[in-house]
MIMI-53994 format. One line per 2 residues: their letters; for each residue x, y, z of N, C-alpha, C, O, CB. Coordinates in nm, 3 decimals. Glycine has a CB too. Layout:
BEGIN
a = X/Y/Z/X/Y/Z/X/Y/Z/X/Y/Z/X/Y/Z | ...
This chain:
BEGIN
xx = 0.082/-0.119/0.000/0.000/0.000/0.000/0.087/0.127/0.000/0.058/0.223/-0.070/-0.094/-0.001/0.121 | 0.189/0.124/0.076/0.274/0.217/0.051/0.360/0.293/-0.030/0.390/0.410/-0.049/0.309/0.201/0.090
xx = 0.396/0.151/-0.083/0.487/0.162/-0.246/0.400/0.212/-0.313/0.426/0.322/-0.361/0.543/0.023/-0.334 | 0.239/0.139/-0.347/0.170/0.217/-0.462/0.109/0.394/-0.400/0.032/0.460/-0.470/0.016/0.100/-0.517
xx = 0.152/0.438/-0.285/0.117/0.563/-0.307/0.241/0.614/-0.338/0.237/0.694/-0.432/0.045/0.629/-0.202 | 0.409/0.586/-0.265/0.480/0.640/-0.278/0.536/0.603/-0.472/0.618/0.679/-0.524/0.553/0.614/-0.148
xx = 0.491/0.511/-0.535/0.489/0.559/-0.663/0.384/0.632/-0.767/0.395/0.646/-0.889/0.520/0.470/-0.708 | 0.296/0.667/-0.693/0.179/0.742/-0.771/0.196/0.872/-0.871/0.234/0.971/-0.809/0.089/0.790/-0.665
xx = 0.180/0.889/-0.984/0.154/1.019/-1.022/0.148/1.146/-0.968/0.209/1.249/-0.996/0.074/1.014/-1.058 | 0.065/1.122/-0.887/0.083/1.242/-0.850/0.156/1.280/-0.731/0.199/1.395/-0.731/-0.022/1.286/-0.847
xx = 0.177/1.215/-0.639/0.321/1.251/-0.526/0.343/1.347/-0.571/0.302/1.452/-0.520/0.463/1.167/-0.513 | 0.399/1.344/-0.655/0.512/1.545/-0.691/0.411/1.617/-0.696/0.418/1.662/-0.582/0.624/1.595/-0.874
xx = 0.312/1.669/-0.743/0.193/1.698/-0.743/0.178/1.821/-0.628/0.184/1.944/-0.626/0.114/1.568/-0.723 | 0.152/1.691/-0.514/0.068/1.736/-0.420/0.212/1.759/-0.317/0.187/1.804/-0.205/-0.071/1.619/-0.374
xx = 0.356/1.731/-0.348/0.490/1.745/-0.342/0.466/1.902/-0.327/0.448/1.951/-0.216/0.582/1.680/-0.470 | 0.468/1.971/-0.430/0.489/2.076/-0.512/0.394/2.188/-0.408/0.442/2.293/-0.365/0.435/2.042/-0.687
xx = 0.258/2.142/-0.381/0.208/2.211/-0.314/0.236/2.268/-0.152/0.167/2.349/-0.091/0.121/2.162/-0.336 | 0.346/2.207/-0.110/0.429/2.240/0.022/0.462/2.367/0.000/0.423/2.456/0.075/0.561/2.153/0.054
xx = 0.546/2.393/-0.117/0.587/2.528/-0.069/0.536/2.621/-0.062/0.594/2.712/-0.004/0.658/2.570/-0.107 | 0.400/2.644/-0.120/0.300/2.761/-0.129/0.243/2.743/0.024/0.276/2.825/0.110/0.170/2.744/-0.267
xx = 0.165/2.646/0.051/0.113/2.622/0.211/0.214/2.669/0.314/0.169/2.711/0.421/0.086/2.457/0.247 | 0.349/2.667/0.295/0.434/2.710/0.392/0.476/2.854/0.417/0.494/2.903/0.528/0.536/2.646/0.374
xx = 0.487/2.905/0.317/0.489/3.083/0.248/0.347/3.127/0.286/0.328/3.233/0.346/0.510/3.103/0.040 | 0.247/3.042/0.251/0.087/3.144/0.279/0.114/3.136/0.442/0.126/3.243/0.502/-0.116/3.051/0.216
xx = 0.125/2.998/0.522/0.127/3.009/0.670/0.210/3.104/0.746/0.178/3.151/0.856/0.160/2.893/0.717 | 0.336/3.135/0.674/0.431/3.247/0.712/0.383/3.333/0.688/0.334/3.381/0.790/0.546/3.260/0.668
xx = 0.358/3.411/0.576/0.284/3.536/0.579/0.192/3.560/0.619/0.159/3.678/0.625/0.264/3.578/0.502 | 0.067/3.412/0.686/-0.043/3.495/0.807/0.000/3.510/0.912/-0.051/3.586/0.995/-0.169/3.437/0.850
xx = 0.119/3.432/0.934/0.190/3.486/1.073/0.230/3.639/1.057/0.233/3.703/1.163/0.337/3.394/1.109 | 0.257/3.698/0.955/0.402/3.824/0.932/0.233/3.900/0.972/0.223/3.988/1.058/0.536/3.865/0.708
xx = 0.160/3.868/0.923/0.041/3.987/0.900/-0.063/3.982/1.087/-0.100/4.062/1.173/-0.099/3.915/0.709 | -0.069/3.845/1.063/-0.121/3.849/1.261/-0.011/3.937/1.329/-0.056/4.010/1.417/-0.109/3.656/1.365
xx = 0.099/3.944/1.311/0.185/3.977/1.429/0.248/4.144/1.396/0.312/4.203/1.483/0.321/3.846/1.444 | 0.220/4.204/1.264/0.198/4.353/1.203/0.109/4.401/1.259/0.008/4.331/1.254/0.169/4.374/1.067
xx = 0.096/4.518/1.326/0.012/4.619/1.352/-0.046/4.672/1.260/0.047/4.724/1.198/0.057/4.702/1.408 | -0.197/4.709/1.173/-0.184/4.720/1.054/-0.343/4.815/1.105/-0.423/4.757/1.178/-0.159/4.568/0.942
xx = -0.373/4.969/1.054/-0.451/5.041/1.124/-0.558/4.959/1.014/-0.539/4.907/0.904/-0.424/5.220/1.140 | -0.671/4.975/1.095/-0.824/4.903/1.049/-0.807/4.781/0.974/-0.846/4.751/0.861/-0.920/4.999/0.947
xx = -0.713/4.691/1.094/-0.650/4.578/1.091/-0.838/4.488/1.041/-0.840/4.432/0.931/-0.544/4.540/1.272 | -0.934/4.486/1.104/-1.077/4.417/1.094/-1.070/4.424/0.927/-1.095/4.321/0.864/-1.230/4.514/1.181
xx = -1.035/4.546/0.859/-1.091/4.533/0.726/-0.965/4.502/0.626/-1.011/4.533/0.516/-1.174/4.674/0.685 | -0.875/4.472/0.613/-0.773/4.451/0.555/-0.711/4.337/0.589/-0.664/4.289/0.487/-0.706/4.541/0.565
xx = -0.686/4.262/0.695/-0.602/4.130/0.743/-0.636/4.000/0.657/-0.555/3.951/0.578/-0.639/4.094/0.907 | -0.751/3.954/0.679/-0.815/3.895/0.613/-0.797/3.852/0.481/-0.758/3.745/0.435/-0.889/3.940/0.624
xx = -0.845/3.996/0.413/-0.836/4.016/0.283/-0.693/3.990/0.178/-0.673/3.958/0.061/-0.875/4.145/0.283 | -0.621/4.022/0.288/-0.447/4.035/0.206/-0.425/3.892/0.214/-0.375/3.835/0.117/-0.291/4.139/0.301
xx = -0.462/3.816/0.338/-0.364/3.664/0.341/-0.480/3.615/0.245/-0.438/3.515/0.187/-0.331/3.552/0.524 | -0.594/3.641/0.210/-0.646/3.594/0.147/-0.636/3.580/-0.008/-0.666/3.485/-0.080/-0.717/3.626/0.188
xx = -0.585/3.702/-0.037/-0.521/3.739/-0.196/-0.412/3.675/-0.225/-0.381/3.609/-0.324/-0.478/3.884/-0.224 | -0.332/3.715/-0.085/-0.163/3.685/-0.101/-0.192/3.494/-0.137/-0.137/3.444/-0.235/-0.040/3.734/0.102
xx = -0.261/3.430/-0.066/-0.255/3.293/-0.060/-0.284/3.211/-0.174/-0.242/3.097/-0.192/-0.330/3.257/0.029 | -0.377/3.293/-0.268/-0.483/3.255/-0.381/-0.331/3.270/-0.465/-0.276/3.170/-0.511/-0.655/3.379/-0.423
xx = -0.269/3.415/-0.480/-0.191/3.435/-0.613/-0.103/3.304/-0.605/-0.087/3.234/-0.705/-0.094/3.591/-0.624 | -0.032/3.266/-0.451/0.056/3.172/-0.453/0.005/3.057/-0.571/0.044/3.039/-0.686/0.070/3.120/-0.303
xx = -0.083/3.000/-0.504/-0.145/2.888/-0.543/-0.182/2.896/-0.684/-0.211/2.790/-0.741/-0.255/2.863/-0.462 | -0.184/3.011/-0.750/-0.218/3.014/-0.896/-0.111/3.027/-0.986/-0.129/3.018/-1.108/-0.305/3.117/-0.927
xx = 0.032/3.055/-0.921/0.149/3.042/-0.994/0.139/2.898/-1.008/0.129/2.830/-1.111/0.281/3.098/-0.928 | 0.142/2.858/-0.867/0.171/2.661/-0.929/0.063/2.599/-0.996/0.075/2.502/-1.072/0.192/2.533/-0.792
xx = -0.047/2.659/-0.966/-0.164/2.584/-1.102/-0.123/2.642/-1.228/-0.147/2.577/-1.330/-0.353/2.628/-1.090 | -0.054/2.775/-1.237/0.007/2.771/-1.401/0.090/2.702/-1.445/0.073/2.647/-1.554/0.063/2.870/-1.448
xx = 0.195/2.685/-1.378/0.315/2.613/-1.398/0.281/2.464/-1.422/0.355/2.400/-1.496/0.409/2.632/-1.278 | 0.144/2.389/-1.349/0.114/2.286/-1.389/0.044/2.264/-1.520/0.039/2.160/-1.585/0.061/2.246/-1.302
xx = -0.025/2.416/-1.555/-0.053/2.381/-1.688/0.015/2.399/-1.786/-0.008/2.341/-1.892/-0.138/2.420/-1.722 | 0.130/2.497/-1.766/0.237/2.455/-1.851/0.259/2.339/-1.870/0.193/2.276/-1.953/0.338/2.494/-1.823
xx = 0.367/2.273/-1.788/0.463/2.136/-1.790/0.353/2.061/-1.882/0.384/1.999/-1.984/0.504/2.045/-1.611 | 0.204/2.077/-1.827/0.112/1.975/-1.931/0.094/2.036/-2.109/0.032/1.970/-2.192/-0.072/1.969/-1.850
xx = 0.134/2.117/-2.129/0.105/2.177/-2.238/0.252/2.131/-2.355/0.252/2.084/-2.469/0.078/2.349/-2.193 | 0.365/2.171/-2.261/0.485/2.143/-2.353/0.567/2.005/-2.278/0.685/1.983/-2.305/0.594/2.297/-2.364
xx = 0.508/1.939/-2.205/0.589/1.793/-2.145/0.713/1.803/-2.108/0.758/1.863/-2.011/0.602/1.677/-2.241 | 0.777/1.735/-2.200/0.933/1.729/-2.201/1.024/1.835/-2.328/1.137/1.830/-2.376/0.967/1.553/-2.233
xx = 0.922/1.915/-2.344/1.016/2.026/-2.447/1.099/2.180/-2.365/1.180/2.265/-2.401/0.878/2.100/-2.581 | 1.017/2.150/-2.232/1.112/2.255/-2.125/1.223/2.219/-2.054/1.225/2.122/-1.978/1.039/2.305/-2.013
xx = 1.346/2.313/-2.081/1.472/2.266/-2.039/1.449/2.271/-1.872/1.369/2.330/-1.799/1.604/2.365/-2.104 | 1.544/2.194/-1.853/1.532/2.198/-1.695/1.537/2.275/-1.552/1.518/2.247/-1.434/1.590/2.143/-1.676
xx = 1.578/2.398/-1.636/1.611/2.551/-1.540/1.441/2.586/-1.502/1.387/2.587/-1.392/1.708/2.721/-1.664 | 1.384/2.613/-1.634/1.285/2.672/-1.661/1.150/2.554/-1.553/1.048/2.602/-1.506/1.284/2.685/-1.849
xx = 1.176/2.454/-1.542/1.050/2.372/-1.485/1.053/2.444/-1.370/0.952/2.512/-1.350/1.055/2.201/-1.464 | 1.164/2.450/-1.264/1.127/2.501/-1.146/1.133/2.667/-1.152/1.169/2.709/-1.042/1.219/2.438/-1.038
xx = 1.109/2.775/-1.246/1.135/2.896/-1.259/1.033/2.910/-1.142/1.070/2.989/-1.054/1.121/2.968/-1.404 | 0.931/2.859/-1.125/0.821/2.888/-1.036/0.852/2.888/-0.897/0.771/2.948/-0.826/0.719/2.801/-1.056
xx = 0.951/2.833/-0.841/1.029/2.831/-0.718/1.055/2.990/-0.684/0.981/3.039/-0.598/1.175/2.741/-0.740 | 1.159/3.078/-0.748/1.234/3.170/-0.733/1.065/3.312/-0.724/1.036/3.391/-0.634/1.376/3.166/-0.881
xx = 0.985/3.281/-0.876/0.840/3.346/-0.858/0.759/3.366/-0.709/0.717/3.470/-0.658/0.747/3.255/-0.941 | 0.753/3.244/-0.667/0.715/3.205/-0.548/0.794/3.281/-0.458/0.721/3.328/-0.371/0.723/3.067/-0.529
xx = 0.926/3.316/-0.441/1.016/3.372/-0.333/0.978/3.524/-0.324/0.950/3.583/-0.220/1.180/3.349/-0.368 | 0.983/3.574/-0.445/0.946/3.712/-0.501/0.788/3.779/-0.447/0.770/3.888/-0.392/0.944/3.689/-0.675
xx = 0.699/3.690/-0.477/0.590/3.720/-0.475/0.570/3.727/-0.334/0.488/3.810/-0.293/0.514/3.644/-0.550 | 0.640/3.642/-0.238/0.615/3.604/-0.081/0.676/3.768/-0.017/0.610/3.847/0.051/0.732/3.429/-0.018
xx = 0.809/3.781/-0.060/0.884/3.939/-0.021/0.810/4.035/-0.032/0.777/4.114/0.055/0.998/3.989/-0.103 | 0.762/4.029/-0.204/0.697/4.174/-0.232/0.523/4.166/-0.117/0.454/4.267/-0.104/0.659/4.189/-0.461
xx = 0.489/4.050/-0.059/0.369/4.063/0.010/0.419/4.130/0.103/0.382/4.243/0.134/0.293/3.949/0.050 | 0.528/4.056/0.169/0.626/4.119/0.311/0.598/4.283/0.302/0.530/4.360/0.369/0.835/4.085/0.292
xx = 0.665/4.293/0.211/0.699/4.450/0.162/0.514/4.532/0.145/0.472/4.619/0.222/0.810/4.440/-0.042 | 0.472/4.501/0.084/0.277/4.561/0.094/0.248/4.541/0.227/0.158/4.616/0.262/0.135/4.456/-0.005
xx = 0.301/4.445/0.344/0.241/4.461/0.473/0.298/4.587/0.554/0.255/4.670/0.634/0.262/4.331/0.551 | 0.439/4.552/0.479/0.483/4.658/0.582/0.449/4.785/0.531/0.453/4.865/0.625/0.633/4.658/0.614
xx = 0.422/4.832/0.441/0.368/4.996/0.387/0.291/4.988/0.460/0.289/5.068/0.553/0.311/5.046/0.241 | 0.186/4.876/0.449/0.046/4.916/0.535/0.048/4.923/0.692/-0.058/4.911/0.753/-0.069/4.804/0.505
xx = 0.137/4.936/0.744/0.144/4.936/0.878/0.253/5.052/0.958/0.308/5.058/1.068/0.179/4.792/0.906 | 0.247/5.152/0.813/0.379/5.262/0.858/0.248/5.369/0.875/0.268/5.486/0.911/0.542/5.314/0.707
C-alpha cells in the first residue's frame, strides 16, 4: 500500500504544493503579528489574496509542464520556485507599507 502511493503520479503533485502552504502560513503569521490600522478590514483580505496568487502560480506552472511535457529545459521547470520567493517578499513589503 505504501509503495503504490509512494509511486503514484501524482506525489510530486501534491509534493509541489508544500511550498506555497508554507509561504501562505508564514505570511499569516508576518500579517497576525503587524500592527496594521483598520486591521478588521484589511487582514483577512491580504492573506487571502496573497494565498490565492501563490497557489495560482503553481496551477500555471502545472498547466504549462502539461502543455509542452518534455520540451522545457530543466532551469525553466522550477522557474516557479524563485516566482514564489518574489511574490512572498513583495507581500512582506505591501504589509509593511500598510502598517507605517
Amino acid at each position: 500500500m505504501l509503495n503504490k502511493i509512494l509511486n503514484s503520479k501524482y506525489l510530486p503533485y501534491l509534493g509541489e504544493l508544500i511550498l506555497p502552504t508554507i509561504l501562505s502560513s508564514l505570511f499569516a503569521f508576518f500579517v497576525y503579528s503587524v500592527e496594521i490600522d483598520s486591521y478588521d478590514y484589511y487582514g483577512d483580505e491580504i492573506i487571502f489574496a496573497f494565498s490565492s496568487l501563490l497557489f495560482f502560480i503553481v496551477l500555471v506552472e502545472w498547466f504549462r509542464r502539461r502543455k509542452y511535457k518534455n520540451e522545457s529545459p530543466y532551469l525553466i521547470r522550477y522557474l516557479y520556485v524563485p516566482i514564489l520567493v518574489i511574490a512572498f517578499l513583495l507581500g512582506i513589503w505591501y504589509v509593511n507599507m500598510l502598517a507605517q
